[in-house]
TORTIDO-925345 format. One record per residue (C-alpha): residue number from 1; residue in one letter; x, y, z. Coordinates in pm, whole numbers, plus 50000, padded with zeros to 5 digits. Each point is the difference from the previous one (the first is absolute). Layout:
// residues N
  pos  code      x      y      z
  NUM     A      X      Y      Z
...
END
This chain:
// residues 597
  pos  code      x      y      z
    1     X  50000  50000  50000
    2     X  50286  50270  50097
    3     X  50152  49931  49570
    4     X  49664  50078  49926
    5     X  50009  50279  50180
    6     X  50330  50074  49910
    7     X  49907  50021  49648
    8     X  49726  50210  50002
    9     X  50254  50292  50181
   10     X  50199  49965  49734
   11     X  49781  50013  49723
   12     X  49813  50273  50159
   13     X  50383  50177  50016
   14     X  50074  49933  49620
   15     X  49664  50131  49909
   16     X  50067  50340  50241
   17     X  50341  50026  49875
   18     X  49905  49947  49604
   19     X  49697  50264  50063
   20     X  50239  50232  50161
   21     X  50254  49961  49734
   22     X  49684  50115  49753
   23     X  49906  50286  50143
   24     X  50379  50122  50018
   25     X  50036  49942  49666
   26     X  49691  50208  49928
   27     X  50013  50278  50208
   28     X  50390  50072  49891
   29     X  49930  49961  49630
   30     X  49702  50204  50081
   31     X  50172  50282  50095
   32     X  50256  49993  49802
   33     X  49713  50081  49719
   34     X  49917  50333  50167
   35     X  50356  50108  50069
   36     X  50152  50164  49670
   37     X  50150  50271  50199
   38     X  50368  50019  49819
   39     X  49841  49782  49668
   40     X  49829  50278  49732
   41     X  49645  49881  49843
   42     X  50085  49876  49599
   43     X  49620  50076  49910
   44     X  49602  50098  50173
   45     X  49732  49884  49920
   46     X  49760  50199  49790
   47     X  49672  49878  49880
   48     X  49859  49736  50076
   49     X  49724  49814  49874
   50     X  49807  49728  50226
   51     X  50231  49717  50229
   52     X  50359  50080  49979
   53     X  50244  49805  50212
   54     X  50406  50030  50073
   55     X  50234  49761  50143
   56     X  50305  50166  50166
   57     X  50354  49865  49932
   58     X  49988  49870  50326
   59     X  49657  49826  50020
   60     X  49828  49660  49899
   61     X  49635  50163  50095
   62     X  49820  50247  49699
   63     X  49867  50350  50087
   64     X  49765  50210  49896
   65     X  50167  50345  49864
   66     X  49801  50375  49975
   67     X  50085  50292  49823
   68     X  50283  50204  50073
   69     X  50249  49712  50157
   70     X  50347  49952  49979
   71     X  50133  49701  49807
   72     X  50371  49893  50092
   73     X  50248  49766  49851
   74     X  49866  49607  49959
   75     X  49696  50106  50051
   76     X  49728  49785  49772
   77     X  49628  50131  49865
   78     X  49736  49785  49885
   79     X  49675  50116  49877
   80     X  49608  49802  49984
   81     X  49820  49894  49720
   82     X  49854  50343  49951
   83     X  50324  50199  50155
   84     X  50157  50291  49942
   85     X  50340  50210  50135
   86     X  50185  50276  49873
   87     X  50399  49956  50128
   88     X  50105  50348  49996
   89     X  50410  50015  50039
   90     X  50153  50280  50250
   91     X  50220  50307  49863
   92     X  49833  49984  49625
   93     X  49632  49961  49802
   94     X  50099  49656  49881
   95     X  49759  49729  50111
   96     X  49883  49648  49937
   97     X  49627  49882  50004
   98     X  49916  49660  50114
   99     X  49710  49833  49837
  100     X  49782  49749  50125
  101     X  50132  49635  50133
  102     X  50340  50107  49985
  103     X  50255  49993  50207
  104     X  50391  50186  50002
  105     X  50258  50035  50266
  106     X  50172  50341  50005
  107     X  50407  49999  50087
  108     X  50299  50241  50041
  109     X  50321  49948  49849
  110     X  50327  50174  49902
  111     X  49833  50325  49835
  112     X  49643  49861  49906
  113     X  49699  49893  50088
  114     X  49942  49609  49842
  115     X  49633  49866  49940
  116     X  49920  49627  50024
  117     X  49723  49934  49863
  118     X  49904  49665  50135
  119     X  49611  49974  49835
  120     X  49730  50256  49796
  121     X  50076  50310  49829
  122     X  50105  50330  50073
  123     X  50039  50331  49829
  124     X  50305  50220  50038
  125     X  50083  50367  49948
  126     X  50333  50067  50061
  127     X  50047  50262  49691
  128     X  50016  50311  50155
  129     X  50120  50326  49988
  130     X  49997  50078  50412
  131     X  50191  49739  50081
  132     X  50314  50154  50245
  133     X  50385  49965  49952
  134     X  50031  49694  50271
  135     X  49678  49827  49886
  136     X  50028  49610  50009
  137     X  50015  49799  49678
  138     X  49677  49788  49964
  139     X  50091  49643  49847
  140     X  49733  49651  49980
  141     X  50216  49682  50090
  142     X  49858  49749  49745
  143     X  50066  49616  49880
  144     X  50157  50147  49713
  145     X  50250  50276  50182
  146     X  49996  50368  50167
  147     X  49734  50192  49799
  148     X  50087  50426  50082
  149     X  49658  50158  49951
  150     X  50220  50370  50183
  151     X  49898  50165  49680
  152     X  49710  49873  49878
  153     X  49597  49907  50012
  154     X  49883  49629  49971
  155     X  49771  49779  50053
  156     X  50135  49615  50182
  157     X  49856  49711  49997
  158     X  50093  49632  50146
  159     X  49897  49739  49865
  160     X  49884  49658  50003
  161     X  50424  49893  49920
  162     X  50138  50217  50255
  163     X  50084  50225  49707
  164     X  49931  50376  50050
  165     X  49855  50180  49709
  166     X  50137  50355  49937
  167     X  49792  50268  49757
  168     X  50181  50242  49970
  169     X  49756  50383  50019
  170     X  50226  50295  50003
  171     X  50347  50046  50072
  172     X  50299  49758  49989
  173     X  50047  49666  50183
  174     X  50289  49765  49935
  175     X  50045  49603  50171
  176     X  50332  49934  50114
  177     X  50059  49558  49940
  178     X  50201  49816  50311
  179     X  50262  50040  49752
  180     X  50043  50320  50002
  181     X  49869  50091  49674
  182     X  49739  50292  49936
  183     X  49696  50008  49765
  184     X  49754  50325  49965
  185     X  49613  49925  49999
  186     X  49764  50104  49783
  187     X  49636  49956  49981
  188     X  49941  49640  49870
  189     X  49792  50102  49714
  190     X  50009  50155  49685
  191     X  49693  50187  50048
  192     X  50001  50333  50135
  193     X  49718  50131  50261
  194     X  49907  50336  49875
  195     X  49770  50092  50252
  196     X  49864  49949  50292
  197     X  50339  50046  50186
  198     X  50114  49674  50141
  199     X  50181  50203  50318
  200     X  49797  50255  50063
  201     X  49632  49978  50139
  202     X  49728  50174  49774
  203     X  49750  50252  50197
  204     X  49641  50117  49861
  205     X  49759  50225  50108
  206     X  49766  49800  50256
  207     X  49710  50175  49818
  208     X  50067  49952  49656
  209     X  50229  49694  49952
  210     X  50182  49967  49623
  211     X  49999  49664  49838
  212     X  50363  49859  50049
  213     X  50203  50025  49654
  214     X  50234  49687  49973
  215     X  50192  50063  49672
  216     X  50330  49799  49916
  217     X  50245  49985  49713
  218     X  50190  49628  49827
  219     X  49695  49793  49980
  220     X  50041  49775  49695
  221     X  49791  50120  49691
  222     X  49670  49910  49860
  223     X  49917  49838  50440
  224     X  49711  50105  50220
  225     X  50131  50149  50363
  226     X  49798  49872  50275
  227     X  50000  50116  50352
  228     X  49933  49814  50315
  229     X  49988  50170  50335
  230     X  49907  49853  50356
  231     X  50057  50081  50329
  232     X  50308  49757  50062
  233     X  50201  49806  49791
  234     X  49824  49696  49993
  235     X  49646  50188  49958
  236     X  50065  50159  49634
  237     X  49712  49929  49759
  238     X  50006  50150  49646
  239     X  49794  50385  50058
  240     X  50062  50165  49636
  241     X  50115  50003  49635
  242     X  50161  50221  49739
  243     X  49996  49909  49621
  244     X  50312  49883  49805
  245     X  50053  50372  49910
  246     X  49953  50173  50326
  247     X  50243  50012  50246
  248     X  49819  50138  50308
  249     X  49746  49854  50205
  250     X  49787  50269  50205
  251     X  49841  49818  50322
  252     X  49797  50063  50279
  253     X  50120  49899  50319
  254     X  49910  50058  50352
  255     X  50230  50193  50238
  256     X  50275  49774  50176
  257     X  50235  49732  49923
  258     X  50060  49810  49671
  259     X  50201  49741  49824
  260     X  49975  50039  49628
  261     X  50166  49826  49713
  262     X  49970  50022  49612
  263     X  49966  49689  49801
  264     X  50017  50000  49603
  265     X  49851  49741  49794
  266     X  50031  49894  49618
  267     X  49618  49945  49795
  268     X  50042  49666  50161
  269     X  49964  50056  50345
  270     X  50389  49917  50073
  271     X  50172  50237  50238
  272     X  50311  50086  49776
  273     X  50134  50269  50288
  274     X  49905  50119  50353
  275     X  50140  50285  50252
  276     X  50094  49903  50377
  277     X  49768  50066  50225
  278     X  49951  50352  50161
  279     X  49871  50206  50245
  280     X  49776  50340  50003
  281     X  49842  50136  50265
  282     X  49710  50245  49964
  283     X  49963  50308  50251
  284     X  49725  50159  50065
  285     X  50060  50396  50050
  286     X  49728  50238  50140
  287     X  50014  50367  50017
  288     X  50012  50154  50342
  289     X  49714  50012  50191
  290     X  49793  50319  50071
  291     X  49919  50106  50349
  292     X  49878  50373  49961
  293     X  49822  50127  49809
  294     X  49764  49708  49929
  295     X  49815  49929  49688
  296     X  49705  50253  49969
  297     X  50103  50171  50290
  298     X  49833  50340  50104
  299     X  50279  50200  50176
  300     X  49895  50295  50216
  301     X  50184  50283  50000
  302     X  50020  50239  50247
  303     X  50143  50291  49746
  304     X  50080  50062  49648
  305     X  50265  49932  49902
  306     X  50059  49655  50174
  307     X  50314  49855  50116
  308     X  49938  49590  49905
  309     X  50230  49739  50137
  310     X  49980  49689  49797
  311     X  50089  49588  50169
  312     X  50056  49710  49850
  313     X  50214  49674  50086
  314     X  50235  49829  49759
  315     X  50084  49665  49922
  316     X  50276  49778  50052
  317     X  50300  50034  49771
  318     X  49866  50320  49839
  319     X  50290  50267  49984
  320     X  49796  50295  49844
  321     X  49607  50138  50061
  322     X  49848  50278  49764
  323     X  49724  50246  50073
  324     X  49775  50127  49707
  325     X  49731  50220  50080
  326     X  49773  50157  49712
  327     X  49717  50268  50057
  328     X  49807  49886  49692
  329     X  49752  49658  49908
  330     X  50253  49948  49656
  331     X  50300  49959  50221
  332     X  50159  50295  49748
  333     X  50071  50261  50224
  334     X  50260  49889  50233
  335     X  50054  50168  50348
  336     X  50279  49819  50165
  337     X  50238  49731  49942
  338     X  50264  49953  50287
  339     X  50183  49661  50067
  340     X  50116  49804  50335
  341     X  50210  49775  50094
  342     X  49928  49948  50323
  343     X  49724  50228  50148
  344     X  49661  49894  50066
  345     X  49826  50354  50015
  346     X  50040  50298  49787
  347     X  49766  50362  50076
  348     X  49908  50165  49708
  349     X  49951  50382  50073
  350     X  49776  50234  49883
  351     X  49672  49814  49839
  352     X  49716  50185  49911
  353     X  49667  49859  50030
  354     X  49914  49716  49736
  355     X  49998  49685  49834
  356     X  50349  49805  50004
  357     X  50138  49713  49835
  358     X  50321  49800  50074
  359     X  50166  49691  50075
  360     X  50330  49858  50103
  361     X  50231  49793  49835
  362     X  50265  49737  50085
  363     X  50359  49910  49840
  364     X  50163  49673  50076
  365     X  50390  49952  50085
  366     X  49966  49734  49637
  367     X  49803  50188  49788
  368     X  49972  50385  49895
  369     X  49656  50005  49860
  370     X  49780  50113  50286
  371     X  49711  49786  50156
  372     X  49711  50236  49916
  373     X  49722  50060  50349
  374     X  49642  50088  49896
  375     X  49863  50312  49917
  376     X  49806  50157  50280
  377     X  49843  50303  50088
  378     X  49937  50253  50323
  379     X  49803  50271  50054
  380     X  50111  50338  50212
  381     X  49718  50172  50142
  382     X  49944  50286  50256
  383     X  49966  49868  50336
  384     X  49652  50039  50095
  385     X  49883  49846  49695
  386     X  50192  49664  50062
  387     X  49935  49720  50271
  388     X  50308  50011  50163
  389     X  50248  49668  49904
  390     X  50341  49899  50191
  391     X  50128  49680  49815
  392     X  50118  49689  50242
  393     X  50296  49776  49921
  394     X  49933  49648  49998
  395     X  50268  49748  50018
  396     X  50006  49595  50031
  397     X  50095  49861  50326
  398     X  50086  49651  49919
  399     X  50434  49929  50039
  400     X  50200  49965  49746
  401     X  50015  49639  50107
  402     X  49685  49940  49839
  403     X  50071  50097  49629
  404     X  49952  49617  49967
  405     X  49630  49905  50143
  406     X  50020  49630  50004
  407     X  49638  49771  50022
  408     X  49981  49618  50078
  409     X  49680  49932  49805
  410     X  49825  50284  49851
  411     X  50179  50314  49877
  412     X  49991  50308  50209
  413     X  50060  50390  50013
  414     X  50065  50135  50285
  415     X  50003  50415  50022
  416     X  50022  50225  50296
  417     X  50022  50350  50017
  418     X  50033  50336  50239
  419     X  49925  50366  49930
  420     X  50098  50327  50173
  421     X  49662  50188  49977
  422     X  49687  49701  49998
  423     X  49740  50228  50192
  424     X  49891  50119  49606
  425     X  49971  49571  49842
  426     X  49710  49872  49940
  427     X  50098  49700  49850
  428     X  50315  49887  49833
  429     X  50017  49872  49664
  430     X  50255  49721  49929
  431     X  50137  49925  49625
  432     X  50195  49684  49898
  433     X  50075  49834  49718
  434     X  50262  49731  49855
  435     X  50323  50143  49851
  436     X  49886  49836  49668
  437     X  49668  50169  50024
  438     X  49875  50370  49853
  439     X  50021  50247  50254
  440     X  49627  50105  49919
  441     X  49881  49697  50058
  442     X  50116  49951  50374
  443     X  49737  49822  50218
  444     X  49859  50263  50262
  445     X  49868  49965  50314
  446     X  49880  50273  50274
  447     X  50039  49932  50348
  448     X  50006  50217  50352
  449     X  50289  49806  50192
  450     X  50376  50047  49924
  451     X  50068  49691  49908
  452     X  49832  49731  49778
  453     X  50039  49631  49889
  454     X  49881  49892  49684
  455     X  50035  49697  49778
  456     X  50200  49998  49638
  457     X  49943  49794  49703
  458     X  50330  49875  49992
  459     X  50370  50000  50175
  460     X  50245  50331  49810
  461     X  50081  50344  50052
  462     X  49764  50288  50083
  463     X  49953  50350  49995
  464     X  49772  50204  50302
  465     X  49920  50332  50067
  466     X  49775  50128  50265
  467     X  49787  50316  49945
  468     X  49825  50202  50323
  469     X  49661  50103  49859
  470     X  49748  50278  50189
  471     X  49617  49998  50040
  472     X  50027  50197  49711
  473     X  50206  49747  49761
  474     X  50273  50196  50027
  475     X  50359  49858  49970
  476     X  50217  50139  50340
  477     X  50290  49813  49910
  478     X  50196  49689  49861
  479     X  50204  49776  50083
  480     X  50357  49895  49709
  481     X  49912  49714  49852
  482     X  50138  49693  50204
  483     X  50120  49653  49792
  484     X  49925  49721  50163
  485     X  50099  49632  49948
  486     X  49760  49729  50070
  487     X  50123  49640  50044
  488     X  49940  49686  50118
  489     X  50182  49899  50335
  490     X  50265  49810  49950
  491     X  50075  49652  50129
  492     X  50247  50022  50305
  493     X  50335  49813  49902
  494     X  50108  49685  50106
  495     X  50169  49898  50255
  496     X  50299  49821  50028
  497     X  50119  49697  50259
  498     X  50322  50081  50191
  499     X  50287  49903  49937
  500     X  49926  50111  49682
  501     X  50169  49741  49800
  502     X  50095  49608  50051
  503     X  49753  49717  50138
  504     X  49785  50029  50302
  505     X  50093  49670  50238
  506     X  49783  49887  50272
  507     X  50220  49902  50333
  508     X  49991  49679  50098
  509     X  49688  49961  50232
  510     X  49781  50093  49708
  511     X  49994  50387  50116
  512     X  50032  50284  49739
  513     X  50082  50351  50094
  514     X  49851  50206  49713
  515     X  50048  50405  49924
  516     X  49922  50220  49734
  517     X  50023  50364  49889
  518     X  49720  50265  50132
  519     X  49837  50133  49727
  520     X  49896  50357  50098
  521     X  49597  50040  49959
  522     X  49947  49613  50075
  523     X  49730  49889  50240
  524     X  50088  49666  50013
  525     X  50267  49728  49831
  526     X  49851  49714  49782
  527     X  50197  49682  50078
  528     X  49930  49680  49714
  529     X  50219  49671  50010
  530     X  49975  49764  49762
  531     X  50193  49613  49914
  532     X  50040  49908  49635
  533     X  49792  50254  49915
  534     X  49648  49897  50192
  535     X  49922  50310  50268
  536     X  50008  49864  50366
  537     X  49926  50314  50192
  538     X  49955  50350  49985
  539     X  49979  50217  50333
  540     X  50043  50377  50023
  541     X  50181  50157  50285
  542     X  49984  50388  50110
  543     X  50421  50000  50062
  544     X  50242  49928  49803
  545     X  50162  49678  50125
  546     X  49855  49667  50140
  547     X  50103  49643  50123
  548     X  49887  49678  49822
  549     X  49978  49681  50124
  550     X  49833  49622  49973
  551     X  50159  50027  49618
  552     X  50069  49646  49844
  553     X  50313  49910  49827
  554     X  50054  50142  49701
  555     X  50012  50293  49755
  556     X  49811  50267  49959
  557     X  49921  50327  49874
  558     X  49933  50342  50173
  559     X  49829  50329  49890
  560     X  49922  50274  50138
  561     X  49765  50277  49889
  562     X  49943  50366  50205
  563     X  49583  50044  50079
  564     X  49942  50388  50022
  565     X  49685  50188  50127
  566     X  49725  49905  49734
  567     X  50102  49641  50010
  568     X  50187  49983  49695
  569     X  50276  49764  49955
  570     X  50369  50087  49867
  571     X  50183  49833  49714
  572     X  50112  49695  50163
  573     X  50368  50009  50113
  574     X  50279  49798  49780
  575     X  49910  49629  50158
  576     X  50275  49872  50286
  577     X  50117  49621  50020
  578     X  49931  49922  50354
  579     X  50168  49620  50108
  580     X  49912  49832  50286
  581     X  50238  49747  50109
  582     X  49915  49613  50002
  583     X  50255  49921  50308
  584     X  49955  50147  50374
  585     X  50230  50116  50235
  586     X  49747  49797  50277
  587     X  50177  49704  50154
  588     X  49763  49746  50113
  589     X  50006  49915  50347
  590     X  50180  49711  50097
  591     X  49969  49754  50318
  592     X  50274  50025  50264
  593     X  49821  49713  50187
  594     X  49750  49711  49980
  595     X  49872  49853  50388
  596     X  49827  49704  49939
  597     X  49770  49848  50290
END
């Protein structure tokens, strides 16, 4: 009785000692993630789109990553199905985006920055003209040697061979062999992309989008130029045509991301020649948004002539406003054009009594032609003759954390809002629409809370606006138009057994100490065993470790899957060989004496 005893203390002291050793090892390599006080950041993070996670140099476990972190050297990104991150590099404008289910590791070297890109595709701009005097080169370690993308734009993809494709946009790129030999890159096709530009992103007005022009050159004569588009790689279809003698194809797409290629076929259906495939993204720019005067206002003044200040907000990205005010219906007579660049109120002295007209107008930092605002028209009247009207500023309240609304079943938009001056509101009105969508036909509803929750045909990108009405159906104010992404939630990640690697072996009573990864946003761990592929048992557990026992003989096969609030199951982890021995460690008990009578 005292081995038994004796063996159970020392288990029990392995099993302390093993946990202990655990936790060590996590909290030191834990901190060490946090401390970068004498390392300097290689990149942040810049926008994201959806799930994002990072695994630190030092790390086996996968984080999420927000906006506006520091990325240091080893450090690994991997991105969801639906996934998006902009990698923007310190000391210069060059950046990389990651697309979806893809994954790169980011490391320092002697004098540059080297990319390995381990799955997906990525897009990189490294041609620019701000880059500083010490900048970093920018190389891609590939299968087939060091590929420096320092001067250039390109599109990389890896695939299925462990080969990484290079195309070539703008600028130079050369791959240096394990042999030392160089080679410059060009783009591998003959065919030259005319328009739209394959490294730049192409804005429209939000109110009046343009068909997208997609004109080439080196097609082979007397073949018809298809185009396919979709929203990923693997989800192009064929969307338009041109005619053996046209060599532009004018389509209408929605605002946001594409992958586009162009296919060209003989009078037998054969595809003779093809480009790579490429991205364009669609932008959606608005004009700034008028806070005072409002449409149709009625603007008492107290004398003649009036001093009238003029608000407005601007957008994101814009680097120049206009103000054009008319005093006549036919918009000839011009009173006042005066530009900004960063004001959001301008007084105009010295009105007289009267009909006005006027606007304001927006200029992007990549385009010069102006995003036009609507026409619209105010009234200045003596004082007693005019109700009197103080406009409100209305703003949206939700964080910036919630630019991505996620939904489990049904899709959901979720808007809140505050305003400085609400005695006045009788009811607000609340546009929205898709980004695809016309502007003029946004849905519309009119309700007297701040906030409201209301279902969406399907998951995307939105646009709101909030409007602060009066008994008298007057506009008070408006809020900028807010985008917002609605998506399904995704599936929490798996989790993974520790150790992380090698086979799982029972101890010799039977007994199995198991212990797995915490998932963060779990409720509970999913547990499934299984021998020669039949399912034996499947138990959930709130922690992340347990004990098995009564286990025959044998091999078998572990997974584990993280549970989170709504009940839904995780991709199941990789499956773990788990052996329980045939032999014991048990003596049987032998007799030290027989008494006969």
């Amino acid at each position: 009785m005292k081995k038994q005893w004796k063996r159970l203390l020392v288990a029990a002291l392995i099993s302390s000692s093993v946990f202990a050793a655990t936790w060590f090892w996590y909290a030191s390599t834990d901190s060490h993630v946090v401390r970068h006080n004498n390392e300097k950041p290689l990149a942040y993070v810049g926008k994201v789109v959806e799930d994002i996670q990072r695994r630190p140099a030092s790390r086996l476990l996968w984080q999420l990553v927000n906006s506006g972190e520091p990325l240091y050297n080893g450090e690994a990104i991997r991105t969801s199905e639906h996934g998006e991150v902009r990698i923007q590099f310190v000391e210069s404008d060059r950046y990389l985006d990651l697309e979806p289910e893809s994954l790169i590791v980011i490391k320092k070297s002697e004098g540059e920055i080297a990319l390995d890109l381990m799955e997906g595709s990525l897009f990189v701009n490294a041609n620019t003209e701000t880059q500083g005097a010490g900048s970093l080169g920018l190389v891609l370690n590939s299968a087939q040697g060091k590929v420096d993308l320092t001067q250039a734009s390109a599109s990389l993809t890896k695939g299925r061979d462990n080969k990484v494709d290079v195309q070539v946009l703008s600028g130079k790129a050369s791959i240096k062999s394990e042999g030392g030999a160089s080679k410059d890159l060009t783009s591998a096709t003959s065919i030259k992309i005319i328009s739209p530009s394959l490294a730049k992103p192409l804005a429209m007005d939000a109110d009046s989008p343009s068909p997208v022009p997609f004109e080439w050159q080196g097609f082979p004569a007397n073949t018809q130029v298809f185009l396919s588009v979709g929203t990923t790689r693997k989800q192009m279809k064929e969307f338009a045509s041109a005619s053996s003698e046209q060599k532009q194809i004018k389509a209408a797409l929605p605002f946001g991301r594409h992958y586009w290629k162009l296919v060209a076929k003989n009078s037998s259906g054969e595809i003779v020649a093809e480009t790579p495939i490429y991205k364009t993204e669609l932008i959606a720019r608005y004009a700034p948004t008028v806070v005072f005067p409002t449409a149709d206002a009625e603007i008492p003044a107290a004398q003649e002539p009036f001093d009238l200040e003029f608000k407005w907000q601007k957008g994101d990205d814009t680097r120049q406003m206009s103000l054009e005010i008319w005093n006549d219906s036919t918009l000839k007579s011009k009173l006042l054009v005066k530009s900004f660049k960063h004001e959001d109120s301008f007084t105009v002295p010295r009105l007289k009594a009267g009909t006005y007209y006027w606007r304001m107008s927006s200029y992007y930092v990549d385009s010069d032609k102006p995003i036009l605002g609507d026409v619209q028209k105010f009234t200045i009247k003596p004082a007693e003759k005019v109700q009197p009207f103080e406009p409100i500023l209305v703003k949206f309240t939700m964080p910036e954390t919630q630019s991505t609304q996620y939904f489990v079943e049904n899709p959901q938009l979720g808007l809140s809002w505050a305003a400085d001056k609400g005695d006045n509101v009788a009811l607000w009105r609340v546009k929205f629409h898709s980004e695809d969508e016309d502007p003029a036909l946004a849905q519309v509803l009119e309700v007297t809370d701040t906030k409201v929750s209301t279902p969406v045909s399907k998951p995307g990108r939105y646009i709101a606006s909030i409007e602060a009405i009066d008994n008298e159906g007057k506009i008070l104010g408006t809020t900028l138009s807010n985008p917002l992404t609605v998506a399904p939630l995704p599936l929490l990640s798996a989790p993974d057994f520790v150790p992380a690697e090698g086979l799982l072996q029972a101890k010799m009573d039977g007994r199995t100490q198991l212990e797995w990864t915490a998932i963060p946003g779990a409720k509970e761990y999913l547990l499934v065993i299984r021998k020669e592929g039949k399912e034996l048992k499947r138990s959930k557990y709130p922690t992340t470790n347990t004990a098995l026992k009564n286990l025959l003989p044998g091999e078998y096969e572990l997974e584990i899957f993280a549970v989170d609030t709504h009940g839904r199951e995780s991709s199941p982890s990789p499956s773990r060989k788990l052996l329980v021995p045939d032999k014991s460690n048990l003596r049987a008990p032998t007799l030290k004496k027989i008494k006969v009578n």
